[in-house]
Residue, then its C-alpha position, 0 to 999 in steps of 0.5 A: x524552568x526546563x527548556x527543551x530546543x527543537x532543531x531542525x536542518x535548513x531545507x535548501x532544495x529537499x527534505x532528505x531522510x537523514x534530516x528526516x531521521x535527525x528531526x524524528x529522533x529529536x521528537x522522539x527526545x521531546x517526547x520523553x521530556x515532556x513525560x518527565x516534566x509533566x509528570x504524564x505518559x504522551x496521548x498519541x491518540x490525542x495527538x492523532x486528533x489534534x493534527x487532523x484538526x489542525x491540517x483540516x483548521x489550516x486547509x480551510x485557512x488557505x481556502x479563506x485566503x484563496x478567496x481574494x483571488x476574485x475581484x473584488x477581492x472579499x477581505x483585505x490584508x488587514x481583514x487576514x491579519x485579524x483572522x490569523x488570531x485563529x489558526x496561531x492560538x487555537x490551531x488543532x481544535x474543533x473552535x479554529x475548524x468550526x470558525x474558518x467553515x464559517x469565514x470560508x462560507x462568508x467570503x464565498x457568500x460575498x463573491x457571489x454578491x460581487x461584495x469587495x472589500x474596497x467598493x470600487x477596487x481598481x488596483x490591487x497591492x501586496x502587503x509584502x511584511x509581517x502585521x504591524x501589531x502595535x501600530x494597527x490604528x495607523x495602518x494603511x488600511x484608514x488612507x485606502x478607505x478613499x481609494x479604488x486600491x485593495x491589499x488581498x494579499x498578506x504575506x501569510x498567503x503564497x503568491x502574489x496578484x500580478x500587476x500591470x503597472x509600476x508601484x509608482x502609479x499605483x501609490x502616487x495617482x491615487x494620492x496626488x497629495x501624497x508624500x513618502x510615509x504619508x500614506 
């Protein structure tokens, strides 16, 4: 099975133009093998085509995730996880584009309608990890359904919602039964 590794230098304060250089000339080597063992001549106009729909796909994505700035908030983290299938699998094709002009369209369409995804949101809470693919019938998502608390944020987004209380109040005065891992 032919193996080609991409390496590319770790950006600790800037992307200068000798790393530049270094990755440009590794693209350039990609290129020729994927010739050789494809047994084809690269597309660059295809490529073209597909990085715009791709930069397009991906600015409509963080539009979408932008979204749950408002409050209510109109998707959750969870709602995001699903949503991400989109721009991991089909990023770069019209499908992925026309999906999240879509999605795009609903959330703002919820906003206007004041629709959250938790009725009553009161507290807002940042699900600072990757999407728990495997255990995703037991997620957190279920025990909020009864709580005011919404996740918006995933850590697929930039930033976090500031908040005003310690973590403390918001996951034990919810819940007063509550436990450690309960939840």
């Amino acid at each position: 099975m032919p193996l080609f590794i991409l390496d590319t230098p770790f950006c600790h304060t800037e992307y200068t133009e000798e790393m530049r250089k270094y990755v440009r000339r590794q693209i350039d080597e990609y290129l020729r093998f994927l010739e050789e063992h494809c047994g084809k001549k690269y597309d660059y106009d295809r490529m073209k085509e597909v990085g715009k729909l791709s930069v397009t796909g991906q600015k409509l994505w963080q539009a979408v995730l932008d979204t749950t700035m408002h409050k209510p908030a109109p998707m959750s983290a969870f709602d995001a996880f699903f949503h991400l299938a989109l721009i991991v699998t089909l990023r770069g094709t019209q499908q992925a584009v026309d999906y999240y002009e879509m999605l795009l369209a609903e959330m703002k369409k919820r906003i206007a309608n004041g629709i959250g995804a938790i009725p009553n949101e009161r507290y807002r809470l940042l699900w600072d990890n990757l999407p728990v693919w495997y255990r995703r019938s037991g997620c957190p998502k279920n025990s909020l359904r009864r709580t005011p608390a919404s996740w918006p944020i995933p850590i697929h987004r930039p930033g976090a919602v500031p908040l005003n209380m310690s973590m403390k109040t918001i996951f034990w005065k919810p819940w007063p039964n509550a436990t450690p891992g309960s939840i």
